[in-house]
C-alpha positions as CSV (number, residue, x, y, z in Angstrom):
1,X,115.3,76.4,82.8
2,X,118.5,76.3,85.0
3,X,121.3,78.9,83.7
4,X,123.0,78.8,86.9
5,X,124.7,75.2,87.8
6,X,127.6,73.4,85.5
7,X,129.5,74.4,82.5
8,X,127.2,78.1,82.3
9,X,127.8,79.2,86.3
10,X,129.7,82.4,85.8
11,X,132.8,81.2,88.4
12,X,133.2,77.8,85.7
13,X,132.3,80.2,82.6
14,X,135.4,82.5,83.6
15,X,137.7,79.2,84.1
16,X,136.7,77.5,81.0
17,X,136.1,79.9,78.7
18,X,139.6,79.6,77.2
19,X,139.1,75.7,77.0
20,X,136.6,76.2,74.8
21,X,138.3,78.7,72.4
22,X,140.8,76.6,72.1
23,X,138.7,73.8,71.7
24,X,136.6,75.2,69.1
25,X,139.5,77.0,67.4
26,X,136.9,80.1,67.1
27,X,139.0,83.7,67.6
28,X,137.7,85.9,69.9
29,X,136.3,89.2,68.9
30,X,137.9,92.1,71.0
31,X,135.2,94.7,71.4
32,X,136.2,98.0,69.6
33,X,137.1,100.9,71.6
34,X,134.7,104.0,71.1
35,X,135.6,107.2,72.3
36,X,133.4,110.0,73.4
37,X,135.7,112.4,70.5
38,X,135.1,109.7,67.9
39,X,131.6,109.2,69.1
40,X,131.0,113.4,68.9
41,X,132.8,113.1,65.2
42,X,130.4,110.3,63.7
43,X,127.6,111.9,64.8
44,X,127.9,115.5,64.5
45,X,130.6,115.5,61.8
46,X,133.1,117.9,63.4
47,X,135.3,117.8,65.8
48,X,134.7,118.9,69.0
49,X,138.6,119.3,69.9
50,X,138.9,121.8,67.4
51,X,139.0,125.6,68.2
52,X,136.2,127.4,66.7
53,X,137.8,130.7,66.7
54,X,141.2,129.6,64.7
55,X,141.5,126.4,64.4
56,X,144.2,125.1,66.4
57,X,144.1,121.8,67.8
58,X,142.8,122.0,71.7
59,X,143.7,119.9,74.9
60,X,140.4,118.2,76.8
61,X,141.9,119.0,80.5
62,X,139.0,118.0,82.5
63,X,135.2,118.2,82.9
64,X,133.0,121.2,84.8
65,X,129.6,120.7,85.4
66,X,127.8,123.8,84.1
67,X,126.9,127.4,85.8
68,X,123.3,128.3,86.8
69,X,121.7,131.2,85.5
70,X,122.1,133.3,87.9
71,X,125.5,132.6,88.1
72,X,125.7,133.2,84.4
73,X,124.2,136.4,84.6
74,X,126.5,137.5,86.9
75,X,129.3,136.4,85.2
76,X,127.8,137.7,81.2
77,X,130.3,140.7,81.4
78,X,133.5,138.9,81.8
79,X,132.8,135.9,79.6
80,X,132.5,138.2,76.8
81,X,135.7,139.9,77.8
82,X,137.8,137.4,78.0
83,X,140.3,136.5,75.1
84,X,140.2,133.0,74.0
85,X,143.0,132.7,71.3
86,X,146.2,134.3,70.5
């Protein structure tokens, strides 16, 4: 089987592609866009931008991987300490 050579190579593929949906007069399916919040809600059924302490609506600023233990041992004192809301 030869999937490489002719109308399938991926260079003619990308150049006729819109030939044929014209051609055909099929409507191309956009892909829907999934997000890792929506994704999180489906599952899980809550969302994970809301504050579990009062409520409010929170603001996803960035992404930090995780402490190791020790670290987190170290640090058990002023994580309990510290004031989240309000």
């Amino acid at each position: 089987m030869v999937r490489y050579y002719g109308f399938l190579s991926p260079a003619k593929r990308r150049l006729l592609e819109e030939v044929v949906y014209i051609i055909t007069e099929t409507v191309r399916k956009t892909a829907m866009q999934i997000t890792w919040r929506g994704m999180y809600q489906r599952l899980l059924k809550i969302d994970p931008l809301k504050c579990v302490l009062c409520g409010s609506q929170m603001r996803f600023t960035g992404l930090k991987r995780g402490y190791r233990l020790a670290e987190l041992v170290l640090m058990h004192e002023p994580l309990a300490r510290m004031r989240w809301c309000g």
